[in-house]
C-alpha positions as CSV (number, residue, x, y, z in Angstrom):
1,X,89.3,-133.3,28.7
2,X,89.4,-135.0,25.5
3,X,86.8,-134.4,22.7
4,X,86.0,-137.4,22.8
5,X,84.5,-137.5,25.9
6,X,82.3,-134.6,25.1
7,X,79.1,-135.0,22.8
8,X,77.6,-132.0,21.4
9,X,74.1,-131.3,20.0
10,X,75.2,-129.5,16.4
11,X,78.6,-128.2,15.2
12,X,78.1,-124.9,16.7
13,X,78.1,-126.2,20.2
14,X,81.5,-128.0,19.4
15,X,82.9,-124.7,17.8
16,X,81.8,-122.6,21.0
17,X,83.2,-125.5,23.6
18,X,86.3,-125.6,21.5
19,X,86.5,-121.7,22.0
20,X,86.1,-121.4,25.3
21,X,88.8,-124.3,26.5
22,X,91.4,-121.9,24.2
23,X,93.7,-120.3,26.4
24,X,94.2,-117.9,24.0
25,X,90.3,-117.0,24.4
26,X,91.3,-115.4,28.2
27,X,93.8,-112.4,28.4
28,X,97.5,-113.6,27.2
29,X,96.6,-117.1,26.5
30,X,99.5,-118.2,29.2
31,X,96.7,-119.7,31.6
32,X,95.8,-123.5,31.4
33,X,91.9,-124.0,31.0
34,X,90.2,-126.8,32.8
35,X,86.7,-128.3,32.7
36,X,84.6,-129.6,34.9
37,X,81.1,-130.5,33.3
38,X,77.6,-131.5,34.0
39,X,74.5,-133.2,32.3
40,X,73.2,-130.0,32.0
41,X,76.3,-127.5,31.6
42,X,80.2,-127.2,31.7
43,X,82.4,-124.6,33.6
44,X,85.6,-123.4,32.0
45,X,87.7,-122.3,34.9
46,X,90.9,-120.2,33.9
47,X,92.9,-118.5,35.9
48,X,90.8,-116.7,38.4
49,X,87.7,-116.8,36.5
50,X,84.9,-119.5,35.5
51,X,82.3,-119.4,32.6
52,X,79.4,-121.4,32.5
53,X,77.6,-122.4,29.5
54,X,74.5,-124.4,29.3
55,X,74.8,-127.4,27.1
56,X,71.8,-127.8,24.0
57,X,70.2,-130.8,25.6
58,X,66.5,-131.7,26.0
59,X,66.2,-133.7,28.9
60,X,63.4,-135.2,30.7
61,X,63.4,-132.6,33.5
62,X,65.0,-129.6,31.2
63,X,64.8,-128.4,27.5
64,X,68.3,-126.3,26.7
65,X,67.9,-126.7,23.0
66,X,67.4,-123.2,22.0
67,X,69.1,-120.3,22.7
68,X,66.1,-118.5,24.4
69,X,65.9,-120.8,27.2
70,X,69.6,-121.0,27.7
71,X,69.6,-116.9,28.0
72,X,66.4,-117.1,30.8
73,X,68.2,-119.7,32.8
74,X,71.4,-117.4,32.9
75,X,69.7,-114.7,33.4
76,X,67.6,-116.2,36.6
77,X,71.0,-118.1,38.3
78,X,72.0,-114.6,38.5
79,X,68.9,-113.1,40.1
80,X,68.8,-116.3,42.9
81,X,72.6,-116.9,43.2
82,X,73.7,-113.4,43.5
83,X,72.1,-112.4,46.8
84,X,73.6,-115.3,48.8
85,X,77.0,-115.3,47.0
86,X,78.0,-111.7,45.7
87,X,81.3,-112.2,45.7
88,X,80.9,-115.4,43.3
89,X,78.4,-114.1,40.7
90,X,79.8,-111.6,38.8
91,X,77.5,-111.3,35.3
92,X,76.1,-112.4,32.0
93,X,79.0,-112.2,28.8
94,X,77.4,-112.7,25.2
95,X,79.3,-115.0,23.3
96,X,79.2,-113.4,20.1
97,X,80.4,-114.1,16.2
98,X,81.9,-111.4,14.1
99,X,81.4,-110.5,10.8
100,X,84.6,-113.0,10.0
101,X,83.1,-115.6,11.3
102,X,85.2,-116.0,14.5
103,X,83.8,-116.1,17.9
104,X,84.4,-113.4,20.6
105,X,83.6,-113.2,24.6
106,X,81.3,-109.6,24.5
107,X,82.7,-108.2,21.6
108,X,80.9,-107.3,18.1
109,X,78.6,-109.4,15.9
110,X,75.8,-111.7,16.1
111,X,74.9,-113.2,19.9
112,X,75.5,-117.0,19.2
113,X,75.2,-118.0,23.3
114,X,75.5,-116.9,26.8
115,X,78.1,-117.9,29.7
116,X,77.8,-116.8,33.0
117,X,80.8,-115.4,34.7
118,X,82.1,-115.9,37.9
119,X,84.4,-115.6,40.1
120,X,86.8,-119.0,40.5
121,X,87.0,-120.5,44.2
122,X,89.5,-123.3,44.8
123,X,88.2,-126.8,44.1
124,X,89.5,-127.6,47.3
125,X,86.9,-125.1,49.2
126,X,83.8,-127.0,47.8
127,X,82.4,-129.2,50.5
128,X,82.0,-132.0,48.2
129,X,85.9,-132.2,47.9
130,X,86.4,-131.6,51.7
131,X,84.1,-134.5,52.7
132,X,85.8,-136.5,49.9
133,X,88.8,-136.5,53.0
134,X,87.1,-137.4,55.6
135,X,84.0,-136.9,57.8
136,X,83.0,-132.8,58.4
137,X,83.6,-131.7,61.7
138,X,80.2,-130.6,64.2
139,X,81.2,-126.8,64.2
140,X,80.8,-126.6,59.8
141,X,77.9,-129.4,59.9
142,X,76.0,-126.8,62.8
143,X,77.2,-123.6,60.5
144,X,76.2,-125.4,57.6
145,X,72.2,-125.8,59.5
146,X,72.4,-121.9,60.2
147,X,72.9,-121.1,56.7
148,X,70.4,-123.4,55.3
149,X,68.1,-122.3,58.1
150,X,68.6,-118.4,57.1
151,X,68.1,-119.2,53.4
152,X,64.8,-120.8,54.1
153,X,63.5,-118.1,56.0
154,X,64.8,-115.5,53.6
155,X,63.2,-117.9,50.9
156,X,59.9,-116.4,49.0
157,X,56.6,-118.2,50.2
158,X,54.1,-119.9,47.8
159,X,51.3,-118.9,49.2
160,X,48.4,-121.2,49.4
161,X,50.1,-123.8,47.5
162,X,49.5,-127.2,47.7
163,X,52.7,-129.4,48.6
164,X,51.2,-132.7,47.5
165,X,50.5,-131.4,43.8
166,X,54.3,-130.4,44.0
167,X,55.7,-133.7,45.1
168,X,53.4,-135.4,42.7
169,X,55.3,-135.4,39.3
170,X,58.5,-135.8,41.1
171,X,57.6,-139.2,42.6
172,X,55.5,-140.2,39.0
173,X,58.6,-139.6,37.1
174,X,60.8,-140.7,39.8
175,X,59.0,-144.2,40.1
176,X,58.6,-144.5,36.3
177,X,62.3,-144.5,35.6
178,X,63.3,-146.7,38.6
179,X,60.4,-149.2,37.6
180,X,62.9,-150.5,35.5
181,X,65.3,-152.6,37.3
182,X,64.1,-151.3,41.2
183,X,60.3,-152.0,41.3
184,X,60.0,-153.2,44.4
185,X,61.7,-149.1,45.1
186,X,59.3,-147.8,42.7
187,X,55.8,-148.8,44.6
188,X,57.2,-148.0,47.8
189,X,57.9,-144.5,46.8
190,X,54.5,-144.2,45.3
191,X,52.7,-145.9,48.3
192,X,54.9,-143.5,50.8
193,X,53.7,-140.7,48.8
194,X,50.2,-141.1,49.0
195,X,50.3,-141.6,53.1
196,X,52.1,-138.5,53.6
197,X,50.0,-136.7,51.0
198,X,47.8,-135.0,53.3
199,X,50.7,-133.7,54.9
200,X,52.1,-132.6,52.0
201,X,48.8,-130.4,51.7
202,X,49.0,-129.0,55.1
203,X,52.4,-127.6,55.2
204,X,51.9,-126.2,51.6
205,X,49.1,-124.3,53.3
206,X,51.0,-123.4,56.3
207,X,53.9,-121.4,54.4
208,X,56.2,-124.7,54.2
209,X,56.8,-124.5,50.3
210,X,58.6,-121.9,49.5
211,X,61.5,-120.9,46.2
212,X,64.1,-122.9,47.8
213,X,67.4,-123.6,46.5
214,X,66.7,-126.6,45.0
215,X,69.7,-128.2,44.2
216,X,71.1,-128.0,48.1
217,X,74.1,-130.9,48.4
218,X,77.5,-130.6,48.8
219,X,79.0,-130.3,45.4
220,X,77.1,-126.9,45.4
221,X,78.6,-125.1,48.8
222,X,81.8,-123.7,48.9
223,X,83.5,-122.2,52.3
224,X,84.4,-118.2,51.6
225,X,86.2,-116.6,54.4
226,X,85.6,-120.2,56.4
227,X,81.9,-119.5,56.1
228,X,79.6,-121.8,53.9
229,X,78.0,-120.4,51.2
230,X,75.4,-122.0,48.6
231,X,76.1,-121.5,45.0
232,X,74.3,-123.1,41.7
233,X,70.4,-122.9,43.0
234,X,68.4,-124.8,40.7
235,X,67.2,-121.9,38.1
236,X,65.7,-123.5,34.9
237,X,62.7,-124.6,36.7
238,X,60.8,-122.8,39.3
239,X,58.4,-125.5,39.9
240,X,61.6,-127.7,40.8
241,X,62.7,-125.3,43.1
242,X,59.2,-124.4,44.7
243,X,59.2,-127.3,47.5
244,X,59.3,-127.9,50.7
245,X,62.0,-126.6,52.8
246,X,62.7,-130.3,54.4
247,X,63.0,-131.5,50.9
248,X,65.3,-128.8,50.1
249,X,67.3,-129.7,53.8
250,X,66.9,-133.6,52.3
251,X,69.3,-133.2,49.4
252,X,72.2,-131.8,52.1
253,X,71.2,-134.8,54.4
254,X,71.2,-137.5,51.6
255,X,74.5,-136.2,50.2
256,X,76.1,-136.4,53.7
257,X,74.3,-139.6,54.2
258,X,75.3,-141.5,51.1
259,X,79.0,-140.4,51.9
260,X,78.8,-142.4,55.0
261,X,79.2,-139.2,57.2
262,X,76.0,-140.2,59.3
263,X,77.1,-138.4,61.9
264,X,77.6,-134.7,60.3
265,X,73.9,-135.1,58.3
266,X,72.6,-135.8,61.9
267,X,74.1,-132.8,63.4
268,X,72.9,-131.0,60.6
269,X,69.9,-132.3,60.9
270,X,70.0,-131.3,64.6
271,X,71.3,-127.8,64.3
272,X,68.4,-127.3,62.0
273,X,65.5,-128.6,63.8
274,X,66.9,-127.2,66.7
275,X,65.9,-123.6,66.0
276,X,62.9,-124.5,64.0
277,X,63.2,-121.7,61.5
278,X,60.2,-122.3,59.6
279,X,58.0,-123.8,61.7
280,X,56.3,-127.1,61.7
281,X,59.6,-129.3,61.9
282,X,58.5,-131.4,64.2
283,X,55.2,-132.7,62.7
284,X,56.9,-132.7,59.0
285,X,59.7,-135.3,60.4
286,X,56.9,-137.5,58.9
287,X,58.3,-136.9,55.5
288,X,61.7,-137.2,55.8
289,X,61.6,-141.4,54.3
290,X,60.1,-139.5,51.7
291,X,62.2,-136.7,51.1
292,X,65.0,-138.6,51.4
293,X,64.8,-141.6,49.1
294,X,63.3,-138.9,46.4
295,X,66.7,-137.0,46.3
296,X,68.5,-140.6,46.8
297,X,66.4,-141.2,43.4
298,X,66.9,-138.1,41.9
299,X,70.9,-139.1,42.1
300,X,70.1,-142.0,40.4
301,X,67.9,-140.6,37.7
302,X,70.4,-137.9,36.7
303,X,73.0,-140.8,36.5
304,X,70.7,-142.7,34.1
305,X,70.3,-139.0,31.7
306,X,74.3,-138.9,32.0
307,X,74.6,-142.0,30.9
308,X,72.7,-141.3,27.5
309,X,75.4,-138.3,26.8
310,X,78.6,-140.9,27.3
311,X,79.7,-143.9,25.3
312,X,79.4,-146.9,26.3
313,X,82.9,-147.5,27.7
314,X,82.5,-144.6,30.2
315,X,79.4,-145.8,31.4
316,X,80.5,-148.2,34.0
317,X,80.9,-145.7,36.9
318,X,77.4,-144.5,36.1
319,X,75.8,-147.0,36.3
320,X,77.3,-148.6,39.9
321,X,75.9,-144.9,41.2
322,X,72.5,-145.7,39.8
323,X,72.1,-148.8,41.7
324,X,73.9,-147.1,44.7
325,X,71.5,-144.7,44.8
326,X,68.7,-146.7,44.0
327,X,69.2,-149.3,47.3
328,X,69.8,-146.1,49.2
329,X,66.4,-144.8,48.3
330,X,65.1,-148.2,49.0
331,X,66.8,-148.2,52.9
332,X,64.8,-144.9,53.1
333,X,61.8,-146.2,52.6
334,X,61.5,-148.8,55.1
335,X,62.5,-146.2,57.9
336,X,63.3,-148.1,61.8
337,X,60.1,-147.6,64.3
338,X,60.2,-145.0,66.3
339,X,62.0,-144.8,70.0
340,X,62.6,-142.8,72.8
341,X,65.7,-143.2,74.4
342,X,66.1,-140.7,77.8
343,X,69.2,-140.2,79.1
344,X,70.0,-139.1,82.6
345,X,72.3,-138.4,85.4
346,X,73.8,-135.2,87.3
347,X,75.9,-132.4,85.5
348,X,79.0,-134.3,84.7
349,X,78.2,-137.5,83.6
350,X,78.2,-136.7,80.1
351,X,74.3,-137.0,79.0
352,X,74.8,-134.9,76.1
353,X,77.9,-136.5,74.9
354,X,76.4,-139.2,74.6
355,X,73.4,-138.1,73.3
356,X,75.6,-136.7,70.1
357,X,77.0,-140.0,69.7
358,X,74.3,-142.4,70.1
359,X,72.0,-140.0,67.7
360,X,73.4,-141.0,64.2
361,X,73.1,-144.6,65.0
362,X,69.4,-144.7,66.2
363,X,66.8,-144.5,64.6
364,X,65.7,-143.3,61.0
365,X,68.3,-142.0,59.1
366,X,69.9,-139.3,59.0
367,X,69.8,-140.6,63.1
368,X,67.8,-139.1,66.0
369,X,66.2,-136.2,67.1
370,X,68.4,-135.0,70.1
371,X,66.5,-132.6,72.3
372,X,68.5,-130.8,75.1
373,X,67.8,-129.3,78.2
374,X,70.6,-126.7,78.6
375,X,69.9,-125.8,74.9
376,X,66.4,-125.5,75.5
377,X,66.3,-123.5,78.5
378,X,68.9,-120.9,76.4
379,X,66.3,-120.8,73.4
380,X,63.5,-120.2,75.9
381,X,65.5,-116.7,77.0
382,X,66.5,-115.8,73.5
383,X,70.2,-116.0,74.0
384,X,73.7,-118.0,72.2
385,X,73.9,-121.6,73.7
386,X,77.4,-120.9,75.0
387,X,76.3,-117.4,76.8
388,X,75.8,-118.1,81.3
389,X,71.9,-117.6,83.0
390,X,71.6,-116.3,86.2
391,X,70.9,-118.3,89.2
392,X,67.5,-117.4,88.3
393,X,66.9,-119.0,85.4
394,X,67.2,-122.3,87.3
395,X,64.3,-121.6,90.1
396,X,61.8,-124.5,90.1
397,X,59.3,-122.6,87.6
398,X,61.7,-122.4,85.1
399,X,63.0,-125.5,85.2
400,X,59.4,-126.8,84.5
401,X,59.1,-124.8,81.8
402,X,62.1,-126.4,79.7
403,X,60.7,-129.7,80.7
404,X,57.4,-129.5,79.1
405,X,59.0,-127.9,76.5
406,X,61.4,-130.7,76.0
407,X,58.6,-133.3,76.4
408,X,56.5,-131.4,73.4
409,X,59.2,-131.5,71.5
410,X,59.6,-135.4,72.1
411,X,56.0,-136.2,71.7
412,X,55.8,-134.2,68.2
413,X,58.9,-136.0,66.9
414,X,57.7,-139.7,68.4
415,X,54.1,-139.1,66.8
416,X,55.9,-138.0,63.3
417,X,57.6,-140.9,63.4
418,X,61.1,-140.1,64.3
419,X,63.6,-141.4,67.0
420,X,64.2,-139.2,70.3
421,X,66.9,-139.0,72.7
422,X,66.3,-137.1,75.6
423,X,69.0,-135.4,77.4
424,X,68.2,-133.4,81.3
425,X,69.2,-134.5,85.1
426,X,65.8,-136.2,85.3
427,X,66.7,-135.9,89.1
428,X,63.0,-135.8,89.6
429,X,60.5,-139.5,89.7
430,X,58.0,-137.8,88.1
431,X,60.2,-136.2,85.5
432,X,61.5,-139.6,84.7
433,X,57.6,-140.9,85.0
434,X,56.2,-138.3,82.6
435,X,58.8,-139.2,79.7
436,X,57.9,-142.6,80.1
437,X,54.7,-141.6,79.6
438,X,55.1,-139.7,76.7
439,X,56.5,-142.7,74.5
440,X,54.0,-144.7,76.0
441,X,51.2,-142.5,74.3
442,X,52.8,-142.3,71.5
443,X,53.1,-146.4,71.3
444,X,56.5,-146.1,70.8
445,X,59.1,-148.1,72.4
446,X,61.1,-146.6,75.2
447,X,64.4,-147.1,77.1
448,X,65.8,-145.2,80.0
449,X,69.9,-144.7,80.8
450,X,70.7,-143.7,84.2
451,X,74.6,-142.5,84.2
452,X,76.7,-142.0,87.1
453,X,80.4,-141.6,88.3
454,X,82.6,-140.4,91.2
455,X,81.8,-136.8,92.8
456,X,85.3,-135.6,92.0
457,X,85.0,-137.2,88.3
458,X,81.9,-134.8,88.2
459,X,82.9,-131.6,89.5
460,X,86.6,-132.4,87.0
461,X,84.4,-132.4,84.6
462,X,82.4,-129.2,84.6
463,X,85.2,-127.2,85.6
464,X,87.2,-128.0,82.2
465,X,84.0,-127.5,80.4
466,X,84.0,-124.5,77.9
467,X,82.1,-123.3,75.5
468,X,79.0,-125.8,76.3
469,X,75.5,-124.6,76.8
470,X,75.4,-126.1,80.5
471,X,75.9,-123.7,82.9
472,X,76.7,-126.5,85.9
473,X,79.6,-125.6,88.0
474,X,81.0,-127.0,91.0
475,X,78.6,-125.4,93.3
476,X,75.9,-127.0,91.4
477,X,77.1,-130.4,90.9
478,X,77.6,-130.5,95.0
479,X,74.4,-129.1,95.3
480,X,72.9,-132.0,93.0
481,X,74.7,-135.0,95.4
482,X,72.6,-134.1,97.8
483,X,69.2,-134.6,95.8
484,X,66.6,-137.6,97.1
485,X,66.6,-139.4,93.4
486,X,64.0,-141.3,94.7
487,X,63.9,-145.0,92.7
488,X,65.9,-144.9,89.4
489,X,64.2,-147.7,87.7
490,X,66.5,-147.4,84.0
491,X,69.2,-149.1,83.0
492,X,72.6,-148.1,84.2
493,X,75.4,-146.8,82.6
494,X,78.4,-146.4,84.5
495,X,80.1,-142.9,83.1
496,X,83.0,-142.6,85.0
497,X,85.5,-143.7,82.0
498,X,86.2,-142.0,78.8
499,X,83.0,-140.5,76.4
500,X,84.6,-143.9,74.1
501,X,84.2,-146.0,77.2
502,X,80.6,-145.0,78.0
503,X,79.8,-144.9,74.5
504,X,80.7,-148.9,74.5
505,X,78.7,-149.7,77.8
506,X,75.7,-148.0,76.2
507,X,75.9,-150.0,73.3
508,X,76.1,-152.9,75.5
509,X,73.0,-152.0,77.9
510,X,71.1,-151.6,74.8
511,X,71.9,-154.6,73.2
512,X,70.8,-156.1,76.0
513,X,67.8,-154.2,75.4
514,X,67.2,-155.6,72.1
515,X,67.6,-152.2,70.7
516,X,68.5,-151.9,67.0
517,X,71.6,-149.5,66.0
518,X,73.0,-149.1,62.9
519,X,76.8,-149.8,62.7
């Protein structure tokens, strides 16, 4: 990069950037140096090493202007960063000048500033550049929910901490910055807020707000040994990174979101709920319009403090990402109504394929809540969705069992708020009665999809099946033919073509429905 491009606060800043992009600073001086930079820092990356240096800004959110603070920010990424990513974080250097007046990485003389040095991953590895190709695949969105989901729970609790004081400057400053240009955005975020405050309160209570990453999108996750691994926590603040888990998980979802990869955030978003690591996830659904257009502002916020740090020519791009941002936390806020959409049919007819694909486009973003049967009777036993239950795990008792846990599940979710989609046989009326039921209560709208095909179509398709969490075989599937279904009043999908195919008919039954889907 061109000087040019850079600004600095004072001549010494310029003299220690100007050092540091030196080849002849690292080892031989035959390695290139690049740099990538931030409103808040840049990251010298040479050969298989990276130094970070703070920049000397005061900013709304952070002050960096002395040399103090810069040295307790360092100092703190390593203590937060380390445990999740040894093999990135490797230590503090001094930058230092000499009696001569030249600078030196951890040599002699006079400490001037403080990088933090790491070890360099490919650029390629960061899952901001990967989803920059195309849309993330459901096996690194559902390993990317188990790592957030382990960081949560290995995440310090703020005990007895109120979550609506927390949100509270973050939604003032938020809606006094967009007030100018998105008001309309502004005094929805505000009157969002104080609905969900109570909320807010409760969950703080309940051991919801915890030192969470912070800074939790895509730009900072990098795949190590083809396993996802969170890097750059927010440090310079703890009371920026004290929050709410779900607003932590919101920054992950809005990034995946605002990429128009829909369906990975909602398989995310899935995976995560799924296994409920905190606690609570159903009932805090609530504040997911919330969460969500906050770290769609926050985007466009930081945009608006990087465009105070450029000139004016380079500000273009900027400002289209404020007012991308801005409209997407706008779309947030005026969240779809929520529905319950049960799907059923024997083993076979590809419920929970369809289930995965209808989820992203119903609903709230980042799409529906898509509870399981087969996964739900595996949880319920403590073991891997892919691992085979005995034929006992099926008698009628259990099976009752995953249903009223299925239909808690849905009615939490529905009263929170969110969109549902059921997925079980339903083989049974008053199985199909008591979902109903459920959406009813919950004065939300409801549609049923009844799918069917062939016998040998069927019993093809659970034989190819592999690892799935349905245990259906053959046996099972001839076993379900012979079922009294009693009177299927839903709307019918016939199943017997392609998961494409069906996904087309379904669209089509629910348009007839007048049920909304996003494109």
């Amino acid at each position: 990069m061109a000087d040019s491009v850079f600004t600095f606060a004072d001549e010494e800043e310029r003299q220690i950037c100007a050092f540091l992009r030196d080849p002849a600073t690292h080892g031989d001086g035959s390695q290139p140096v690049d740099v990538v930079e931030t409103h808040i820092a840049r990251v010298f990356l040479v050969g298989e090493d990276a130094f970070k240096l703070r920049k000397r800004v005061h900013l709304r959110f952070v002050d960096f202007s002395n040399l103090h603070a810069r040295h307790a920010a360092a100092v703190r990424e390593m203590e937060i960063n380390r445990p999740h990513a040894p093999s990135v974080y490797l230590g503090l250097i001094p930058v230092m000048r000499g009696d001569d007046g030249r600078l030196n990485l951890g040599g002699r003389g006079r400490i001037v500033e403080w990088v933090v040095h790491m070890r360099r991953f490919p650029q390629d590895a960061v899952l901001g550049r990967r989803a920059d190709k195309g849309p993330l695949s459901e096996d690194l969105a559902k390993a990317l929910a188990d790592m957030v989901a382990r960081y949560h729970q290995d995440s310090p609790i703020a005990s007895s901490c109120d979550g609506g004081r927390i949100m509270a400057p973050v939604v003032d400053q938020l809606s006094s910055a967009l007030s100018y240009g998105y008001v309309d955005v502004a005094e929805r975020l505000a009157a969002t807020f104080e609905r969900v405050r109570p909320l807010l309160v409760e969950r703080g209570n309940a051991g919801c707000v915890r030192r969470c990453h912070g800074d939790l999108h895509l730009g900072n996750i990098v795949l190590i040994d083809d396993h996802p691994v969170p890097f750059d926590a927010l440090e310079f603040s703890e009371a920026l990174a004290t929050i709410d888990v779900l607003y932590d998980l919101a920054f992950l979802l809005m990034d995946l979101d605002a990429r128009g990869d829909r369906r990975a955030a909602n398989a995310v978003f899935n995976a995560y709920a799924a296994v409920e690591p905190i606690g609570g996830e159903m009932e805090g659904l609530t504040l997911l319009p919330l969460f969500l257009a906050c770290r769609a502002g926050v985007r466009a916020v930081v945009a608006m403090a990087r465009t105070e740090q450029l000139e004016a020519d380079a500000q273009t791009q900027l400002r289209a990402e404020i007012r991308r941002n801005a409209l997407l936390a706008r779309a947030y806020l005026a969240p779809l109504p929520p529905l319950l959409i049960a799907i059923g049919g024997l083993s076979g007819t590809g419920k929970s394929t369809l289930a995965a694909h209808l989820a992203p486009i119903v609903g709230p973003a980042p799409g529906a809540l898509h509870i399981r049967s087969d996964v739900e009777r595996k949880r319920l036993f403590g073991i891997p969705e892919t691992q085979r239950l005995d034929r006992q795990h099926y008698r009628v008792g259990t099976a009752q069992r995953v249903y009223n846990i299925v239909e808690d599940k849905a009615r939490r979710a529905l009263v929170a708020g969110h969109a549902v989609i059921v997925d079980a046989v339903f083989a049974k009326e008053d199985e199909r009665a008591t979902i109903e039921a459920i959406a009813r209560d919950a004065g939300c709208g409801f549609v049923g999809l009844w799918l069917s095909a062939p016998a040998e179509t069927l019993i093809g398709r659970v034989e190819r099946r592999r690892g799935d969490a349905s245990d259906a075989d053959r046996r099972v599937v001839r076993e379900q033919l012979g079922y009294d279904l009693g009177s299927v009043g839903w709307l019918q999908v016939d199943a017997s073509g392609t998961p494409e195919q069906t996904l087309e008919e379904t669209r089509g039954v629910l348009a007839g429905a007048d049920i909304p889907l996003s494109a």
